[in-house]
DRENFIGU-527648 format. One record per residue (C-alpha): residue number from 0; residue in one letter; x, y, z. Coordinates in pm, 1 decimal. Layout:
REM DRENFIGU-527648
<NUM,A,<X,Y,Z>>
...
//
This chain:
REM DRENFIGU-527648
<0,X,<92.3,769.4,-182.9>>
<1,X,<-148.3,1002.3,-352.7>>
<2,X,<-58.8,913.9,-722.4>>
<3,X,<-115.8,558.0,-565.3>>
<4,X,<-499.9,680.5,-430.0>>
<5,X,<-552.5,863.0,-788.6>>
<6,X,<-459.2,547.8,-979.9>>
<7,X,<-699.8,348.5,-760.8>>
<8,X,<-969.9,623.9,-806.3>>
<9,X,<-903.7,614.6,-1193.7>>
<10,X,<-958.6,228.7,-1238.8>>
<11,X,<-1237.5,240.1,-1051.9>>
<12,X,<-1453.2,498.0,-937.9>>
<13,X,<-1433.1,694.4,-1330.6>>
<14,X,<-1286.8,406.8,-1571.1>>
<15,X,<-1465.0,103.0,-1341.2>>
<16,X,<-1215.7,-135.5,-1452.8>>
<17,X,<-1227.5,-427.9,-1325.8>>
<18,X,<-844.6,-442.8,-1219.3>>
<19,X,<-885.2,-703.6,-949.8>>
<20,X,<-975.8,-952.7,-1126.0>>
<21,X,<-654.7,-956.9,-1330.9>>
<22,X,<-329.6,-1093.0,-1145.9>>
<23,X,<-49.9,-807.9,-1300.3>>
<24,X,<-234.6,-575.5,-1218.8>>
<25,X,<-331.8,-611.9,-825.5>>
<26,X,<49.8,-695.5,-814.2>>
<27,X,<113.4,-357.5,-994.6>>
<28,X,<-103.6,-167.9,-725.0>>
<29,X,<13.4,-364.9,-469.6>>
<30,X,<353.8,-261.9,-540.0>>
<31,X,<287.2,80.0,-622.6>>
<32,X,<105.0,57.2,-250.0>>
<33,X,<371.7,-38.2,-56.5>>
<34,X,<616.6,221.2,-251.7>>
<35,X,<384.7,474.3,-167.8>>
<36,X,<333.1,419.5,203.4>>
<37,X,<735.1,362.7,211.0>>
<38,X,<807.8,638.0,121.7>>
<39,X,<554.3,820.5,387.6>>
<40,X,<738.3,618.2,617.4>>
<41,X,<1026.7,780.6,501.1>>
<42,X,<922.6,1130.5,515.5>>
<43,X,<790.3,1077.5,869.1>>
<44,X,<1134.2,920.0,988.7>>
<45,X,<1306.4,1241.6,862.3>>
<46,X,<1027.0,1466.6,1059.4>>
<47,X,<1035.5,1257.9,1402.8>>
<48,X,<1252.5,1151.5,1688.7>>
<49,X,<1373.5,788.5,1695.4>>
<50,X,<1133.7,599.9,1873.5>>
<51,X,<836.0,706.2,1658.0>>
<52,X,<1049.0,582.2,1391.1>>
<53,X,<1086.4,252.4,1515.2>>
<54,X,<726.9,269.2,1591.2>>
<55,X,<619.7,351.7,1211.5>>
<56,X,<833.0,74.0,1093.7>>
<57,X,<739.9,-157.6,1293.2>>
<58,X,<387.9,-96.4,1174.9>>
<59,X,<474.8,-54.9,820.6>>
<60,X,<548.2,-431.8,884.4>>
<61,X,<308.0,-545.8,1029.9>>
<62,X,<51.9,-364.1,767.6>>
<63,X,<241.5,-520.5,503.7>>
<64,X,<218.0,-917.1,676.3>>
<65,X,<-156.0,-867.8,716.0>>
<66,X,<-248.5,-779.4,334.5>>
<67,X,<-47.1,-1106.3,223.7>>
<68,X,<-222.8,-1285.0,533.1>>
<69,X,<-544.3,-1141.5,427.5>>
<70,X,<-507.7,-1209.3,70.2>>
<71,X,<-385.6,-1581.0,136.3>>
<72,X,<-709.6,-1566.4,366.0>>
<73,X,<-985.9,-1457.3,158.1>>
<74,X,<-806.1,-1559.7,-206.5>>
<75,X,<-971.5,-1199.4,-326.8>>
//
C-alpha cells in the first residue's frame, strides 16, 4: 500500500503526469491499488480475531464495487 501512495505521489505531486488521462495506466494503479489494500487486508486478518476479519473483507468488497460504480458513474 505505501509503494502504491509513493507511485501516486510520483506521477503527480513531483512528475505531474497526467496519468489519468491515459487508460493503461489508471488500470495499472488501479491494480496496483487493490493489491496493495489486499494485502493490508491480509496482514490485518493474521493480527485479528475472526469476526473483524469477516468485517474487513466484507468492506474490502464493498470498497472495491463502489470505485467501478463510481467510475461507471462519473466516466473520470
Amino acid at each position: 500500500m505505501l509503494f502504491a501512495l509513493l507511485v501516486e505521489l510520483f506521477l503527480d505531486y513531483i512528475l505531474k503526469i497526467p496519468w489519468r488521462d491515459v487508460r493503461w495506466m489508471v488500470i495499472t494503479y488501479v491494480t496496483l491499488f487493490f493489491a496493495g489494500t489486499g494485502g493490508l487486508l491480509g496482514v490485518a486478518a493474521k493480527m485479528t480475531m475472526r469476526g473483524w476479519t469477516i468485517t474487513a473483507i466484507i468492506l474490502f468488497l464493498i470498497m472495491a464495487v463502489l470505485a467501478f460504480v463510481s467510475r461507471a458513474v462519473t466516466g473520470i
